[in-house]
N, C-alpha and C positions, 0 to 999 in steps of 0.2 A: 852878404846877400842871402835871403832865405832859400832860396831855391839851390846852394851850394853848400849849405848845411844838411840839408835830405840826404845829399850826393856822398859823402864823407864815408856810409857804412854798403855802397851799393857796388856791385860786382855783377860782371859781365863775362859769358863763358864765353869762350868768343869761336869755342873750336868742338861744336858737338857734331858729330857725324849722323847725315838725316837717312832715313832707312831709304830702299830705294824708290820704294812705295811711299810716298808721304798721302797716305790716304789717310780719312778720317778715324777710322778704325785701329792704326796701327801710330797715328798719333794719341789717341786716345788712351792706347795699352801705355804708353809713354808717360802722360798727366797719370795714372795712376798710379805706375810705377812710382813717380818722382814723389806726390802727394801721399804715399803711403811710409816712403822714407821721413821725410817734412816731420811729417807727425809724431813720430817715432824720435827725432833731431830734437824736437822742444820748438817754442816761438824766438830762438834769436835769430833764426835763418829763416825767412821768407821769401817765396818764388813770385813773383810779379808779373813777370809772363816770358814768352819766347816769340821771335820770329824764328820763321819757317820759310827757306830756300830752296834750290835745284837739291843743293848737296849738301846745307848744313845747316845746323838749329842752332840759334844762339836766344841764351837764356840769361835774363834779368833777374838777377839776385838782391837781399837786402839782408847782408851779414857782417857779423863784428870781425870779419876776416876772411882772408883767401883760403886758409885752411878748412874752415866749414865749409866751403863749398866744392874744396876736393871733398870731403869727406862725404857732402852728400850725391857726388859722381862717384865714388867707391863703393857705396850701398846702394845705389840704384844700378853699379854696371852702368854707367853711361860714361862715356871718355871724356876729359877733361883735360884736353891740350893746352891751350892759353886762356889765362884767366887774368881780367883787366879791372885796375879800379874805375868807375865812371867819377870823375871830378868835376863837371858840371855838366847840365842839361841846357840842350838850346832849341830853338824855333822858332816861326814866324814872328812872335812878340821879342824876341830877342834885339829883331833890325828895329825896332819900334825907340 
């Protein structure tokens, strides 16, 4: 299936701790942080996005390994508890 071949190199942080203020500003210092590592990383690791909880961020990665994405929670200072492969994506079109 195509949409299982995307999924192969995509990682999910599943354990970042959200500041206690998750206010705009202090997510913001966060995207820069992250985006300032990224770049400095080269293009095999790609940040996709995050959701944003009471008490934790969990961030959508597109990397050739678990490794590169400790690595780029060890140059940003961001914690890096459990880190998950996503092996497929699902939704509404799924029950279809």
């Amino acid at each position: 299936m195509e949409g299982e071949a995307s999924c192969q190199n995509t990682s999910l942080n599943e354990s970042f701790q959200a500041p206690e203020n998750s206010r705009p500003p202090e997510l913001k210092a966060i995207s820069q942080k992250s985006c300032g590592v990224l770049s400095k990383m080269g293009p095999q690791i790609q940040w996709l996005e995050s959701f944003v909880t009471g008490d934790k961020i969990y961030c959508v990665y597109i990397a050739p390994n678990e490794q590169m994405v400790r690595q780029h929670a060890q140059q940003g200072g961001f914690p890096a508890n459990r880190i998950s492969q996503v092996i497929s994506v699902i939704g509404p079109t799924t029950a279809e």
